[in-house]
N, C-alpha and C positions, 0 to 999 in steps of 0.2 A: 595621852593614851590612844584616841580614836585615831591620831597621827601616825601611831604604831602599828595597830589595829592593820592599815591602808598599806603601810609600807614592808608589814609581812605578808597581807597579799599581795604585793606588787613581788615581791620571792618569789612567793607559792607559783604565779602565771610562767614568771620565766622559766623554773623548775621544771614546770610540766606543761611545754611549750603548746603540744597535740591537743590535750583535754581543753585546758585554756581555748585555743581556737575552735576545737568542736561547739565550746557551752558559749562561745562569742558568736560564734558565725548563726550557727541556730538560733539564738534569742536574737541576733541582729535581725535577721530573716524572719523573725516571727513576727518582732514589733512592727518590721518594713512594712507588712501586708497588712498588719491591722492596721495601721496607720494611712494605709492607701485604703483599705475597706472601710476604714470610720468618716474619712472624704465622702466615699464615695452616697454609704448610708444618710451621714449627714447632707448632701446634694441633694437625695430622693428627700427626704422627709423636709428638707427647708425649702419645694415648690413653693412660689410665688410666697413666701413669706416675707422676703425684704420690703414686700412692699408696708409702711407703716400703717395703712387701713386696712392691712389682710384679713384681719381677724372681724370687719367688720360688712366685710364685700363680697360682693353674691352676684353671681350668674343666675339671670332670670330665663328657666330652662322648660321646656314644654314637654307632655307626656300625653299621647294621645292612644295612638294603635301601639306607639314605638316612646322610647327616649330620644327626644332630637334635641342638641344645645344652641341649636338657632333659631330665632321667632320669628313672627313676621316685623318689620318696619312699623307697623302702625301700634305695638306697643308700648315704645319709646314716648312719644306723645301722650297716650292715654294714662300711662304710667306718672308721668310728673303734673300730669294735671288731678291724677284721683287721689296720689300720694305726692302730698307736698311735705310731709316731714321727712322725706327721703332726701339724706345730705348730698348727692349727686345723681343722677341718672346719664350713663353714657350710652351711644351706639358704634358698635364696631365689626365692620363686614372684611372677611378676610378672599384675597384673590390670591391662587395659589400662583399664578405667572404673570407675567407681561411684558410688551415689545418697549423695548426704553430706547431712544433716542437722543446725544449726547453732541451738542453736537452736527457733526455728518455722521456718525458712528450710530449705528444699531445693535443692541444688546438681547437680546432671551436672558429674563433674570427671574430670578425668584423670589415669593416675600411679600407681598404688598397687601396692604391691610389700610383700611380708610375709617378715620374714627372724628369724630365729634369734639369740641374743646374741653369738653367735661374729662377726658380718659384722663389727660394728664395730670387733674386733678383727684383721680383715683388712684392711679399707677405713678410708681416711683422711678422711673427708669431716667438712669447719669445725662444730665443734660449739658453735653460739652460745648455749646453756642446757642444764640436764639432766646427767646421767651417763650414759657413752656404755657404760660397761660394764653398767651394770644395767638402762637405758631399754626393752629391748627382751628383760627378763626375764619378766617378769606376765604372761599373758594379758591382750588385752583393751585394751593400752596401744599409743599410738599418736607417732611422730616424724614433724613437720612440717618442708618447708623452710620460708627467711626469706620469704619472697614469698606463700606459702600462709597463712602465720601473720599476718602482717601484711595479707593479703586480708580474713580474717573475724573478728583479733582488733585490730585496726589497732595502735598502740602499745605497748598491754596485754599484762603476759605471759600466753603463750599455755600456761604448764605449768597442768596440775591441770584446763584445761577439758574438758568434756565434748565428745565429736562421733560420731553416730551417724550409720554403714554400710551402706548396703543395708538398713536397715529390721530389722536384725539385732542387732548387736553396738553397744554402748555406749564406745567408746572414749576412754580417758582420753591429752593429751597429757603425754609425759613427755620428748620433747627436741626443739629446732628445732636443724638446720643449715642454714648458708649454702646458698643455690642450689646446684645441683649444675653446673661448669663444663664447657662446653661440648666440653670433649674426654674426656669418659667414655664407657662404653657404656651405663651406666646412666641410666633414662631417667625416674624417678619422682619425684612428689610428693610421696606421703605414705608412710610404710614402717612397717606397723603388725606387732608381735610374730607369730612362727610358732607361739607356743601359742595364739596366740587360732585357730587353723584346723586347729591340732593334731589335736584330736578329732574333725576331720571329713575327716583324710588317712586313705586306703586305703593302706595299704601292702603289703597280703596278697598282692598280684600284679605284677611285676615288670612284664612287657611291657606289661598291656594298660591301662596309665597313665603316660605320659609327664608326669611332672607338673611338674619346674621344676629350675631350676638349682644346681649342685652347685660351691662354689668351697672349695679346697683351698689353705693355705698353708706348705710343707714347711719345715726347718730350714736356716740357713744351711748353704751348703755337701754340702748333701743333693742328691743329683741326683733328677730327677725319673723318672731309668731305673730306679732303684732301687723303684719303685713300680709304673711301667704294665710291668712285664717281669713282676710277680706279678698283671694283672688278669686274664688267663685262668684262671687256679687259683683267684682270689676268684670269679667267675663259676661256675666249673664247683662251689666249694666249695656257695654262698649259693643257686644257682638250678639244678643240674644240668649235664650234659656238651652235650647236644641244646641249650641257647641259649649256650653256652659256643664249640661250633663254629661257632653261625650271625650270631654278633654279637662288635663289642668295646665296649670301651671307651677311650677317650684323655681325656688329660692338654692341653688346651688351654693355652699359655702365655697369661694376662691382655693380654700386650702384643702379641698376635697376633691378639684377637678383634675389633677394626673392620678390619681388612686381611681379612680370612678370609670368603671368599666360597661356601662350597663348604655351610654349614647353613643348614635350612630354617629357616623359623620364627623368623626372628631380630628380635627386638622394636627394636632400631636397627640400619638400614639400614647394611652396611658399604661400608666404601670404599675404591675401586682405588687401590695405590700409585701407577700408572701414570698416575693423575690427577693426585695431588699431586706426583709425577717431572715432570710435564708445567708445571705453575705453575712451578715453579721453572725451566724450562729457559726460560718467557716472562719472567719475572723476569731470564735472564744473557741475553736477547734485549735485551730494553730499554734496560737498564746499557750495552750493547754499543752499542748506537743512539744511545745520548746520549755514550757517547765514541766513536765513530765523526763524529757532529758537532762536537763538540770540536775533531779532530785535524784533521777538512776544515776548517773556519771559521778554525783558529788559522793551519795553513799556507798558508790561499788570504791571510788575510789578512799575511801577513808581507811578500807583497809591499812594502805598505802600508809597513812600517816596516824596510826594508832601508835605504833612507837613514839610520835614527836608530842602526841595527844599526852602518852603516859610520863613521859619525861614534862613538860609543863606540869601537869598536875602533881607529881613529884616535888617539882621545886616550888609550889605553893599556889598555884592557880585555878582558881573558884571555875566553878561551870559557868557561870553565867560574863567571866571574863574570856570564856571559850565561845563560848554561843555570840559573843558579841564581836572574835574574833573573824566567824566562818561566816558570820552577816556582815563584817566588813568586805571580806574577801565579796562576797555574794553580793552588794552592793558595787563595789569597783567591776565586776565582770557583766553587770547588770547596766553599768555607768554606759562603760567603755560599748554596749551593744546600744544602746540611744543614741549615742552619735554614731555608729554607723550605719546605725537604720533610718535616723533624720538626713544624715548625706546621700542614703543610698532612696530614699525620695524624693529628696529636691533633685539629683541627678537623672534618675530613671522615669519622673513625673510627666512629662511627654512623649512618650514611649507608652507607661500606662495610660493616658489617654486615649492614645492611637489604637489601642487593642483592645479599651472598653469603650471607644467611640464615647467617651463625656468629657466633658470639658471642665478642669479643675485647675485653678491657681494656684501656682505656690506660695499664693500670701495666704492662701487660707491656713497652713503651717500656723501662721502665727495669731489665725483666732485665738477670742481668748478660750470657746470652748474647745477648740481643739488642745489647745496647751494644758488644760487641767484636762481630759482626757489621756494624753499622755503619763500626765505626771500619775493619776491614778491607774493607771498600765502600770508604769515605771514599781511604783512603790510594790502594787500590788502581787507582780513577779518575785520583789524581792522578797517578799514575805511567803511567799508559797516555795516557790524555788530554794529559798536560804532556810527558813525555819525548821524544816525538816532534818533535812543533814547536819546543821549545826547540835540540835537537839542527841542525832545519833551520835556524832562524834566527840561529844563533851560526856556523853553517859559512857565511856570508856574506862573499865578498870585500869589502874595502873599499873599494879603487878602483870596483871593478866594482858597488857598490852606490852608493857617489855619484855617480856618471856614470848612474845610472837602467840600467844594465846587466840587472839583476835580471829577468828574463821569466818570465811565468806557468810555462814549462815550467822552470826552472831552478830554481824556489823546491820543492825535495824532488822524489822520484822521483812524476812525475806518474801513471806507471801503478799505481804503490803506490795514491793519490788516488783513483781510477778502482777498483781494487778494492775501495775500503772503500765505495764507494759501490755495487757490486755488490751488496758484502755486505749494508747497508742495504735495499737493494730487496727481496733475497733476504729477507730475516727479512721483512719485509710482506708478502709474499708467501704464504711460510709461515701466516702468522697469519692471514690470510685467508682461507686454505685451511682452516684448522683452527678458524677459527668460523663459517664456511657448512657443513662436515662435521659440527659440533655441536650447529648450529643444525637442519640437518637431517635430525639422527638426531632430535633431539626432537619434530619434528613429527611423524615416522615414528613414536615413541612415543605420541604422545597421538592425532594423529588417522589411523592407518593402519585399518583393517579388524582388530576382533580376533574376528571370529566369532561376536562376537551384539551385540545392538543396548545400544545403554549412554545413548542420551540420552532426557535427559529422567525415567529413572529415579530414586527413590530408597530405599534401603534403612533400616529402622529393625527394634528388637528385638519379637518379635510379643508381647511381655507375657503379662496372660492374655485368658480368653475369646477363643480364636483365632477362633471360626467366625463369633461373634457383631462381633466387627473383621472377618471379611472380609465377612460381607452389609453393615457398614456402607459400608464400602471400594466396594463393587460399585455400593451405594444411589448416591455419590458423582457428581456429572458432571464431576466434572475429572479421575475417576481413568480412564482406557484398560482397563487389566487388573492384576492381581493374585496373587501366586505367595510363597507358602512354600516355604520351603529351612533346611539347614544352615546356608546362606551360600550369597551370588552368584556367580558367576562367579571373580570376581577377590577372593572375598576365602579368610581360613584356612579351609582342607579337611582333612578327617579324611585319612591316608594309610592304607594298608594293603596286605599281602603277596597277589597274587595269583600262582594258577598253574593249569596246562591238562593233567592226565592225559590225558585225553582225547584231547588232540589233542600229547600228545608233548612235552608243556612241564612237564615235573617239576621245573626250577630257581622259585624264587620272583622275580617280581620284585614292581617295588615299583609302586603305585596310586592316585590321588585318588581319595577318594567321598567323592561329595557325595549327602544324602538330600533328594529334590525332589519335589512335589505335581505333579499331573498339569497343573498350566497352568504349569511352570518352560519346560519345550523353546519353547514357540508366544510366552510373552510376550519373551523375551529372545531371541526368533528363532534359535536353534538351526536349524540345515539339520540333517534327519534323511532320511539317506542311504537306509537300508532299513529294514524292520523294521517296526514299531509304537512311539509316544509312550508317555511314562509314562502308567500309568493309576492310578485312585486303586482301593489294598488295604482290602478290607473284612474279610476272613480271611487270617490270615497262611497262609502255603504255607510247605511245608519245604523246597520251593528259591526263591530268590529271584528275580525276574524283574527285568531290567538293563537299563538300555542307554548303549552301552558309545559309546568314541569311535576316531576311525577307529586314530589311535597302538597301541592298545590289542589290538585285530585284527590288526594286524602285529606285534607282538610276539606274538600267536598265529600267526606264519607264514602270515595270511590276506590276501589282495589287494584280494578282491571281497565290499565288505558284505553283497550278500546272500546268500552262500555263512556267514557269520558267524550268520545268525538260526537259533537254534537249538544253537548250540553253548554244553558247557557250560565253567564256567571255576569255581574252586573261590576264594574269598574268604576268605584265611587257611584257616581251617580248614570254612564254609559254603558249601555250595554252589549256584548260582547259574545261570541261563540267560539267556542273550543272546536278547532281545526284537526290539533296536533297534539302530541305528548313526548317532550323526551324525558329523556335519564336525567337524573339529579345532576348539577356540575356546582363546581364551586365555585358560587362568585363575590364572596365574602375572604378574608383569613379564613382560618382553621377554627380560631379561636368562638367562633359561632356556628353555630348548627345550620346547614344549610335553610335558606327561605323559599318559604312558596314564592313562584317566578312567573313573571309570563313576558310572553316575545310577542311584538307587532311590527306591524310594518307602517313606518311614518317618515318620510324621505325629506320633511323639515326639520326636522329633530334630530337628522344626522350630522353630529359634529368631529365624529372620531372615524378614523381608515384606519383599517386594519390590512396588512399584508402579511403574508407568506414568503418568503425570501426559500429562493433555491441554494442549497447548501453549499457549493462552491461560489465563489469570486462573489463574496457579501459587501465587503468593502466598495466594490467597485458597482456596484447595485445600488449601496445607497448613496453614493456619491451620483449617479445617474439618478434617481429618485429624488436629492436632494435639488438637483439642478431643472429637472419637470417641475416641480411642485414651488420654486424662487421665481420660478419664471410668469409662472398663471398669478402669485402672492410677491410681486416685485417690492412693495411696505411691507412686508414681515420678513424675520428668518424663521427656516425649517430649524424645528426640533422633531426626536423623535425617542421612542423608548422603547426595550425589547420587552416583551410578556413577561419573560421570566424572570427578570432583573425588578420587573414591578410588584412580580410575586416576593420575590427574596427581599424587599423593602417592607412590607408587613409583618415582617419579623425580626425585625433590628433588636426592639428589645430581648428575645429570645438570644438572639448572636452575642447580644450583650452577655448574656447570663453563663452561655457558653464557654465565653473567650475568661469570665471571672473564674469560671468552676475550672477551666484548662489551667492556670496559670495559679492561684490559689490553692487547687488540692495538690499541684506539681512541687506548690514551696512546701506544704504541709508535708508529702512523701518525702520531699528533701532531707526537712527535718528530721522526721523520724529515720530515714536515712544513716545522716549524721551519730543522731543518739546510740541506734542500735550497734554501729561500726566503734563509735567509744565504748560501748559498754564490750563488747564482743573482746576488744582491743584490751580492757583490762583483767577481762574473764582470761585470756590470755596470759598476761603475767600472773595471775593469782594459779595456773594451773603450769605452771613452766613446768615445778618439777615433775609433776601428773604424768604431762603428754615426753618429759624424759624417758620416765620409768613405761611408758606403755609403748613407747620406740621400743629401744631395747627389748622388752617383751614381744618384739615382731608386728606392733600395729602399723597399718600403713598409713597413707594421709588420705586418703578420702575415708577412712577410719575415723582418724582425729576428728575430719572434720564436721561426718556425722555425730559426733559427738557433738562436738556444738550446736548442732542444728538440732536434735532431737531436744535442746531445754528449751526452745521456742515453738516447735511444732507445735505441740497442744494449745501453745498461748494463745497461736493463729488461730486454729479454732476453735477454743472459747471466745476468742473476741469477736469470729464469725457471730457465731451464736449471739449475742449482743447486738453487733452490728445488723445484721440481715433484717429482722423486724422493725428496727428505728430507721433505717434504707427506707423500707417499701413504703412504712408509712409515711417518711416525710415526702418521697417525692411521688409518691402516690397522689397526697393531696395536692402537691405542686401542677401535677398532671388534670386534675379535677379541673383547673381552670379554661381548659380546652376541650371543647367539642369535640373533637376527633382529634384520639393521642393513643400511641403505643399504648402497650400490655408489660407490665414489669412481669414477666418469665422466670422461669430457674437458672437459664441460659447467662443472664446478666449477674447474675450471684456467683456463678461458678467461674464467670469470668474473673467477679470481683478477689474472691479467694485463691484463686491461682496467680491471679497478678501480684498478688501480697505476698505469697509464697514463693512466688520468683524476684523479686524486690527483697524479698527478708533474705533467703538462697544466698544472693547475688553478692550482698551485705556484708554477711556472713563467711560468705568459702573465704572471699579475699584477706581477709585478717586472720582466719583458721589457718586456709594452708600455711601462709606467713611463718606464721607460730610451730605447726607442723613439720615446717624445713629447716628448724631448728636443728642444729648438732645436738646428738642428746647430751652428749659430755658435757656441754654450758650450760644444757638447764639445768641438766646435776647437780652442776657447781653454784648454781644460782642461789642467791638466799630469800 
């Protein structure tokens, strides 16, 4: 029987070739994306879970003026000495570059992270050679990933070879592992022993070295309260009562640090749940749109086959042998769209990668929880999608279905019909909403006004022979101007505790300084409110002279900048006078609210050039620039980076979420696309002889065609209605996450409504006029 069942719908499809490949291609399309979105969702939420002590591993993280996830060096020690029931304590200081030497060959590489023998004993990462317990015992000794190893040793094993650091240290390889996958926070290439840097950690001083991170792995069953409830007594024991009161300590769970937005300094960029909440809700949008099509297309067309309906049940056929019949059907068209939405994944899977920048295998396909995810997709369609229509088309009189009785309104409850099509418009609607809001928070991010000039810039590390680089620099005609610093604008700043006796502010808050050369404020156009510019210190003074930003003066309780020149402000424990004031500038992301700032001048702490490049013959600038700057640093290569390209990297994951909502609400509108042109397409046959008799009657075709389009118009805007408030609010809050973000407008809704109206329009005329260029004679004739 169920053989039967299969092989009258395998009829039915070739019958009705059109419908068949609409209700295929759309569910193929639908399942493809959720199936790429439940990757993707599952990626985010399974950070650092492979490792099998996740659940029990904590980042030992400090909370003072700020959230900072680096500590000082001297907790490691005092940590496995006051807690000894803690089943590991590791230390791990990550280096964002360094000069590799291979070799005669020198490298600028990125990655390098120096950890202690204990990580490997925490962290589970694929160890393709080596001993994972001793590799990172010796000073001196160095573990490669596979990609790394295979870069500069290609085949060959890479243990026992040499590779030299920064011009420093001789490193011997003693283990490769697999790549590091893409859902860790760990971000490095090379990960060379904590004794080889041993001897050159200060540990003597607790605050005033933040030096790297602390990951702690307790015992089964051990709570982690049992631990941070005694860091105030470690504190006050190891470093006195006075940092004891004014700071803690916390226990970061491992699987809470890519969600955790609230530390500075975080060498992988973390990310909002509310993103990945968001993928998945356009993931149960889509699934939705493709049965939503399904159920329009199956019931419009049942008309169709209410004659075949009343002839079976004539010659003796139970409903529930009908209903079993259209859930066959609705099964095999459900079948046939799983495989080619599993082919059209494993095929297009690197492609999606490239365009959401994450990294996904195609054996995860064959997880087990991706395969029951499927399969509950699978079933779940079928019974949304099939139950319905089956249901309509088995409750079919028989008389009243051979006598052609059957009328478009009688085939199911038409206004049911009418709202799943509401529904439809509504979700594109939505999506539209929410990738013009995406689209233009990001523009809002890369190109808004951040308070000093950023093009055409680029920053590289001043080497040595500063002076003698910057007359070359100046010698230059492609270069504009020239400025030493800590760092730019937008890149890591020192922070530090500032406060105002003086003026009534005896609580500490907390400060960016950045140490700038007297042409930092004028090259990167700094607006300087009141005061006087940095000036260049010949003799150091015992108060520092500053200048400060506007943030910074209102948390001095002061309004007006030049009431601020002259006041003094105490820098931790130094004290200091306000020279200057500029304009607020951004030197954070977006994503935080500008900080109080201040600018000095300190020509040892210069380790960043900044240049101006003249906007013709850039190329050939830096290539002149490159060859100054090889020449004074003959042991390193020039690297260098534009402003703006380092501003556009603090919002990856934004791009991310972009390139998802571009390419996700594109299948979703496809979809609905699709559905609308089949249903449009059968409304068409159901009115042949309609639009006959209304020819003849003198109608013309953009007549007809309004016809069709006026039983849609209202739907569009009722689902507006629907739509427009679940818009603003979801990406309203999505928006909350950001300090400075667009304004959702009327502008964006009006867009969202007319683009649907031109998409449904577009839809529509094509299979109207169609229908409309009929000869009336044949639709007369038509039955």
């Amino acid at each position: 029987m169920i053989k039967n069942y299969f092989k009258i719908g395998f009829r039915t499809l070739i019958r009705n070739k059109s419908y068949a490949f609409i209700n295929v291609a759309g569910l193929a399309l639908g399942l493809a994306a959720c199936i790429v979105i439940f990757l993707v969702v599952q990626n985010e939420l399974g950070y650092d879970r492979f490792h099998k002590k996740a659940d029990r591993t904590y980042r030992v993280t400090l909370h003072g003026l700020d959230y900072n996830p680096s500590v000082s060096f001297a907790i490691a020690p005092a940590f496995r000495n006051d807690f000894p029931e803690a089943e590991q304590v590791s230390q791990y200081y990550y280096q964002n570059n360094g000069l590799l030497k291979v070799g005669q060959e020198r490298y600028n590489e990125e990655g390098f992270a120096y950890a202690d023998g204990n990580f490997s004993k925490i962290f589970d990462f694929q160890w393709l050679s080596g001993d994972q317990l001793t590799a990172l015992k010796d000073p001196n000794t160095i573990v490669l990933t596979e990609s790394i190893a295979k870069k500069y040793f290609g085949e060959k094993d890479a243990l026992g070879k040499i590779i030299r650091l920064d011009n420093r240290n001789d490193l011997t390889v003693t283990g490769v592992i697999k790549d590091l996958p893409s859902n860790t926070h760990f971000t490095f290439n090379f990960l060379v022993s904590w004794e080889t840097i041993k001897k050159d950690v200060d540990i003597s001083n607790f605050w005033s070295i933040q030096g790297g991170m602390l990951y702690v792995a307790l015992p089964e069953g051990f709570a982690a309260k049992n631990v941070s409830d005694h860091f105030p007594a470690f504190i006050k024991k190891n470093w006195g009562a006075d940092i004891a009161k004014d700071t803690e300590l916390i226990l970061q769970p491992l699987t809470d640090i890519h969600f955790d937005q609230n530390y500075l300094n975080q060498v992988s960029m973390p990310r909002s749940k509310q993103t990945v909440y968001g993928l998945a809700g356009i993931a149960l949008f889509i699934i939705l749109t493709a049965c939503i099509n399904f159920v329009n297309l199956a019931t419009a067309q049942s008309l169709q086959r209410a004659k075949e309906v009343g002839i079976r049940k004539t010659l003796g056929a139970y409903r529930k042998q009908l209903i079993a019949q259209v859930m066959g059907e609705t099964t095999l068209l459900v079948g046939l769209a799983v495989v080619f939405a599993l082919t059209a994944v494993w095929l297009f899977l690197p492609s999606t990668e490239s365009l959401l920048n994450i990294k996904i295998d195609s054996v995860q396909l064959f997880n087990p929880q991706i395969v029951v995810a499927i399969a509950a997709v699978t079933v779940s369609t079928i019974l949304i999608a099939g139950l319905y229509p089956a249901l309509i088309q088995s409750g079919f009189k028989p008389v009243k279905a051979l006598k052609s009785g059957v009328t478009n309104h009688s085939v199911g409850n038409s206004n049911f019909r009418k709202a799943l099509v509401v529904v439809q418009f509504a979700i594109t609607q939505v999506l539209i909403v929410g990738t013009i809001v995406v689209g233009s928070q990001m523009d809002f991010f890369l190109n808004q006004e951040m308070g000093f000039e950023k093009d055409a810039v680029i920053t590289f590390p001043t080497g040595e022979k500063r002076e003698v680089l910057n007359q070359k620099l100046l010698d230059n005609p492609g270069v504009e101007e020239v400025s030493f610093a800590s760092g730019g604008p937008v890149y890591n700043s020192n922070f530090a505790p500032f406060s105002s006796p003086e003026l009534g502010m005896a609580d500490t808050d907390v400060t960016e300084l950045k140490f700038v050369d007297e042409n930092y404020i004028p090259m990167y156009e700094l607006q300087l409110l009141a005061g006087k510019s940095i000036t260049k210190i010949v003799k150091k003074d015992s108060v520092f002279s500053v200048v400060v930003n506007e943030t910074l003066i209102k948390r001095l309780g002061i309004q007006d900048p030049e009431k601020a020149i002259g006041k003094r402000i105490l820098i931790g424990q130094s004290p200091a006078r306000i020279n200057g004031v500029v304009h607020d500038f951004q030197s954070e992301s977006k994503h935080d609210k500008i900080r109080a700032c201040i600018l000095t001048y300190n020509s040892g702490l210069f380790w960043q050039a900044s240049v101006k490049l003249h906007p013709e013959n850039k190329r050939q600038t830096l290539a002149s620039i490159n060859k100054d700057w090889s020449e004074l640093n003959p042991e390193s290569l020039f690297t260098y980076e534009f402003v703006d390209e380092h501003i556009a990297k603090l919002y990856v994951q934004e791009e991310k979420m972009y390139n998802a909502f571009k390419i996700f609400s594109g299948i979703a509108i496809l979809i609905g696309c699709l559905g609308l042109y089949g249903l449009v397409s059968l409304m068409a046959v159901q009115k042949t002889k309609e639009i006959g008799i209304r020819k003849v009657l003198g109608a013309s075709v953009p007549g007809i065609v309004l016809l069709f389009f006026n039983q849609f118009i209202w739907l569009i805007v009722a689902a507006f209605v629907v739509a427009a408030p679940l818009a603003w609010f979801a990406m309203g809050k999505w928006l909350e996450e950001f300090a400075y973000h667009i304004q959702i407008g009327p502008g964006i809704f009006t867009v969202s409504i007319l683009a649907t109206v031109i998409i449904a329009g577009l839809t529509i005329s094509y299979q109207s006029i169609r229908a409309a260029l009929i000869d009336p004679v044949k639709s007369l004739k038509s039955e």
